[in-house]
PASEMAR-684981 format. One record per residue (C-alpha): residue number from 1; x, y, z; residue in three letters. Coordinates in nm, 2 decimals, m for minus. Last residue first. Layout:
{seq NUM xx X yy Y zz Z type ALA} $
...
//
This chain:
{seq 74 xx 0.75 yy 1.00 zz 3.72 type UNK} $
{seq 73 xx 0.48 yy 1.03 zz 3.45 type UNK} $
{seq 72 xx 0.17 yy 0.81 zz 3.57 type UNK} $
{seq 71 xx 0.02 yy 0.69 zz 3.26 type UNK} $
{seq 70 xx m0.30 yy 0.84 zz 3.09 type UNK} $
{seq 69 xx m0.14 yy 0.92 zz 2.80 type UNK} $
{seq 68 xx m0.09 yy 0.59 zz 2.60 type UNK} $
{seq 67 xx 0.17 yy 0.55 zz 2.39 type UNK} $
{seq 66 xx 0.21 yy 0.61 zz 2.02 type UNK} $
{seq 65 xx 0.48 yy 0.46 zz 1.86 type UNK} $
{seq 64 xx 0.56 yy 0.62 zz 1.44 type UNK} $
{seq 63 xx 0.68 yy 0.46 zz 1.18 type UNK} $
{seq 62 xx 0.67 yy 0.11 zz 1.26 type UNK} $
{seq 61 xx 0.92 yy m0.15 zz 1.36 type UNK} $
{seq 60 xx 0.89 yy m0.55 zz 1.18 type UNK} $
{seq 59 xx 0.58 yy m0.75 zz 1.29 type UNK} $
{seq 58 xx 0.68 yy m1.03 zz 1.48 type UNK} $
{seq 57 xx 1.04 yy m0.90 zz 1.64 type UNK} $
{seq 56 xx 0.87 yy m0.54 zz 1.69 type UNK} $
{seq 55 xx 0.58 yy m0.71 zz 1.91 type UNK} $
{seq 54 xx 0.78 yy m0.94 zz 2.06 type UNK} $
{seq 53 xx 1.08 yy m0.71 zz 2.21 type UNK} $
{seq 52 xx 0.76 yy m0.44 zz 2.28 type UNK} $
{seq 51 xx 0.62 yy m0.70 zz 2.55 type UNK} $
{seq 50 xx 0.95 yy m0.77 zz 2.68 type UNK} $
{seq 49 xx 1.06 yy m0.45 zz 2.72 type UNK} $
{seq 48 xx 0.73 yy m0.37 zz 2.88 type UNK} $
{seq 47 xx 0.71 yy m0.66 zz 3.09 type UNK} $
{seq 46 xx 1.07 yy m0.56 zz 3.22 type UNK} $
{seq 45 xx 0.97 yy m0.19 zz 3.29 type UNK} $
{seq 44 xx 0.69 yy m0.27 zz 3.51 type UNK} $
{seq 43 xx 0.31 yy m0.37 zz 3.52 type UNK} $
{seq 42 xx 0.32 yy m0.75 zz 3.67 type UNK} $
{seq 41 xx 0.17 yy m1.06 zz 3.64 type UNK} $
{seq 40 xx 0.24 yy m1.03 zz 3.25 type UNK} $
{seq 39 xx m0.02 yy m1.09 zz 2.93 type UNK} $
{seq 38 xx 0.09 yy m0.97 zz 2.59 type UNK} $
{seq 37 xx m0.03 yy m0.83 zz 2.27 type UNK} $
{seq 36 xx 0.07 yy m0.81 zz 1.97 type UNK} $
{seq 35 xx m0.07 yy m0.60 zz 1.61 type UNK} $
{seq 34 xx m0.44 yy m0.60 zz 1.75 type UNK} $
{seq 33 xx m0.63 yy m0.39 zz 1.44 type UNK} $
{seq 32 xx m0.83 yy m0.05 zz 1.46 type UNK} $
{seq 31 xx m0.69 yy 0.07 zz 1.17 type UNK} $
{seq 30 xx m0.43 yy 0.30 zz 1.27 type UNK} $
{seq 29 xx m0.26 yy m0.03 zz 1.43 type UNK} $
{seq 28 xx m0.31 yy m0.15 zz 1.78 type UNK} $
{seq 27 xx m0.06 yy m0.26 zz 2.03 type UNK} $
{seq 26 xx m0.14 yy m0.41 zz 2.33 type UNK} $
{seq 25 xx 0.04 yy m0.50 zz 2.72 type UNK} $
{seq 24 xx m0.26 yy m0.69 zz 2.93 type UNK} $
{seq 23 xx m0.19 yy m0.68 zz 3.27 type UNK} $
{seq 22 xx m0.33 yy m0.97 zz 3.50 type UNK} $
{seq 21 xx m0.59 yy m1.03 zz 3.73 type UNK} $
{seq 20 xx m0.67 yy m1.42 zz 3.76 type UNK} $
{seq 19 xx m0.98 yy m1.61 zz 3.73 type UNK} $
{seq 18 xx m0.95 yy m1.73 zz 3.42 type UNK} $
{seq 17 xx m0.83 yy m1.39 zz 3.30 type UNK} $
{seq 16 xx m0.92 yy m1.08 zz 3.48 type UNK} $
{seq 15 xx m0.78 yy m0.72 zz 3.30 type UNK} $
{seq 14 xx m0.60 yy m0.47 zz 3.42 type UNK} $
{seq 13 xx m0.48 yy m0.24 zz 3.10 type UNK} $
{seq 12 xx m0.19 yy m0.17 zz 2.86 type UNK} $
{seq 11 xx m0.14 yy 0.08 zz 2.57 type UNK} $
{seq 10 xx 0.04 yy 0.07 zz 2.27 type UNK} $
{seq 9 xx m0.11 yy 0.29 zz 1.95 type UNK} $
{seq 8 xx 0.12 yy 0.18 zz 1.67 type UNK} $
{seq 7 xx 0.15 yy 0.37 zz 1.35 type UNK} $
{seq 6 xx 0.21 yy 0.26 zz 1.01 type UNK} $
{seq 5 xx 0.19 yy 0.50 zz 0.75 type UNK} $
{seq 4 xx 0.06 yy 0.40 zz 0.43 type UNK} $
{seq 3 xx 0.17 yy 0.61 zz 0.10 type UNK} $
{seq 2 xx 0.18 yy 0.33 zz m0.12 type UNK} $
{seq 1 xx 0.00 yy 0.00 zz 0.00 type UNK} $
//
């Protein structure tokens, strides 16, 4: 497709899974599609590597990362 820009929107989000809360690390296109997503026990710096390792490893770096605004800025 000539001309596309591919941009990730990544974002994560407290979700229960069989019975379990977990963190749910996602990346969406400008589509609307999931490009990865990952589940982790815990919301820090090493599940985010991780998370983003996979993603770009799968499906190749994008123009442009958005992240999500609503995070606590330290």
């Amino acid at each position: 497709m000539a001309g596309a820009v591919h941009i990730w929107h990544m974002d994560e989000t407290y979700v229960k899974v069989r019975g379990r809360w977990m963190y749910l690390y996602r990346a969406i296109d400008s589509n609307g599609d999931t490009v990865e997503f990952w589940f982790s026990e815990r919301r820090d710096l090493i599940a985010a590597k991780r998370f983003l390792r996979k993603a770009l490893k799968s499906h190749g770096r994008p123009e442009r990362i958005v992240i999500d605004g609503s995070q606590t800025k330290s």
